[in-house]
C-alpha positions in Angstrom: -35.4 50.6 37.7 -38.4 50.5 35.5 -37.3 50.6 31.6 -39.7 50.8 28.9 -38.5 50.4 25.1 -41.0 51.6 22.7 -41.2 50.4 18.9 -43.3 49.4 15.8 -43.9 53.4 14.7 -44.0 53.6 10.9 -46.2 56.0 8.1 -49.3 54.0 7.2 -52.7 55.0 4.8 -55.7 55.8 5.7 -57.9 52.6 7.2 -54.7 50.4 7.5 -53.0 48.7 10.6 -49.9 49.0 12.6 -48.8 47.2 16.0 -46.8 49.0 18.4 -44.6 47.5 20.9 -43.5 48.4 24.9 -41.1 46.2 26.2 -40.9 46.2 29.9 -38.2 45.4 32.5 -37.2 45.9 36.3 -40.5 45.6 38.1 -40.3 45.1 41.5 -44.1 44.3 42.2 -46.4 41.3 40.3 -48.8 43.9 39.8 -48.1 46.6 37.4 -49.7 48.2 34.3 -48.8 49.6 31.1 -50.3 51.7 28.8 -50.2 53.9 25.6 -50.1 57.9 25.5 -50.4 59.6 22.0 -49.2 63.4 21.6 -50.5 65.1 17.9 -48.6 68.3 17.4 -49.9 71.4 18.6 -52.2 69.2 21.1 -51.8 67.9 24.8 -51.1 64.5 25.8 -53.6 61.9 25.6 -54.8 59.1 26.6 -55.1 55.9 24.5 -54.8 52.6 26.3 -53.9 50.8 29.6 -53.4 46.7 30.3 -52.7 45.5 34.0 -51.7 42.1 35.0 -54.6 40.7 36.0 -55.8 41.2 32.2 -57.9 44.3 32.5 -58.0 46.7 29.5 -58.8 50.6 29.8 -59.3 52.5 26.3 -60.4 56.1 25.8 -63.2 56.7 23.4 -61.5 58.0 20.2 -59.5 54.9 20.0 -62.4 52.2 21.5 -63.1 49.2 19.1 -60.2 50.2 16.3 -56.9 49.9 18.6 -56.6 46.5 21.2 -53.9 46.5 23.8 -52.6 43.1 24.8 -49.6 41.4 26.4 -47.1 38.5 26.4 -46.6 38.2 30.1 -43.3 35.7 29.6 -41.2 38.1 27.6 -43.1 41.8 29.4 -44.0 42.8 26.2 -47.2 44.9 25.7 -48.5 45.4 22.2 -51.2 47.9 20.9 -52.5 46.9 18.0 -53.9 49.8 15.8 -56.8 49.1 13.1 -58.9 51.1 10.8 -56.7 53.8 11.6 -57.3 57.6 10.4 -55.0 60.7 10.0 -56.4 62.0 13.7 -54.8 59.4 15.1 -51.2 60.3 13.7 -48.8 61.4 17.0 -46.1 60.8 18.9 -47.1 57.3 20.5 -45.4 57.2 24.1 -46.0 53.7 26.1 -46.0 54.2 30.2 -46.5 52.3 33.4 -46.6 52.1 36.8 -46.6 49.2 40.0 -48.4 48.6 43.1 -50.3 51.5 44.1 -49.2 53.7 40.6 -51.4 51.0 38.7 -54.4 52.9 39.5 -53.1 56.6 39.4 -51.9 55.2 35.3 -55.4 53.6 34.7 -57.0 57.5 35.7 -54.2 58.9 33.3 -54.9 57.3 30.6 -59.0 57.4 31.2 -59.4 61.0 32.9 -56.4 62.9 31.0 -54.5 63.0 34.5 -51.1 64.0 35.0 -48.8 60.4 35.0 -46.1 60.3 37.3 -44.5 57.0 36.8 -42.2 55.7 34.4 -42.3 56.7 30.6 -40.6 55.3 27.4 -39.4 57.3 24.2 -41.9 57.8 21.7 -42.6 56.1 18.2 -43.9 58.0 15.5 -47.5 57.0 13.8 -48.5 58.9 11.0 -51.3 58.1 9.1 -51.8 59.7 5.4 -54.9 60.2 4.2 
């Protein structure tokens, strides 16, 4: 089975940084994705950002040019690193992914706000003071 271990969560200020981790186990295909959800309180689940293994990255607007998703294929670790950040972008930080076929249904998830059937992780918390 697919397992997905989120960390790296913490309370940061206004305009500073934070790197969140997803590690990843028990794919059965070479091709697979992962990628971030974020869930504010009182809001739906969002979007944030997606990484397959050929190296392409996917990130919705709110978070495009502050957050960078990247990975460390040899340990299946996927890291999104999270500048300039603001308090909008405090939430419940949940990392997801999917193989095969699934990489494309995550990739519209992520992007369109589509419902994501695959395989979730445990949230972090991010909150940002202002």
């Amino acid at each position: 089975d697919v397992q997905l271990q989120a960390s790296g969560g913490g309370l940061v200020q206004a305009g500073g940084s934070l790197r969140l981790s997803c590690a990843a186990s028990g794919f059965p295909s070479d091709r697979y994705a992962i990628g971030w959800f974020r869930q504010a309180p009182g809001k739906e689940r969002e979007g944030v950002a997606c990484i397959t293994t050929d190296g392409s990255e996917y990130y919705t607007r709110p978070v495009r040019g502050r957050f960078t998703i990247s990975s460390d294929n040899a340990k299946n670790i996927v890291y999104l690193q999270m500048n300039s950040l603001k308090p909008e972008d405090t939430a419940v930080y949940y990392c997801a992914a999917d193989y095969g076929l699934g990489v494309n249904d995550l990739i519209n998830s992520i992007l369109e706000g589509s419902i994501h059937s695959g395989y979730w992780g445990r949230g972090t918390q991010v909150t940002v003071s202002s």
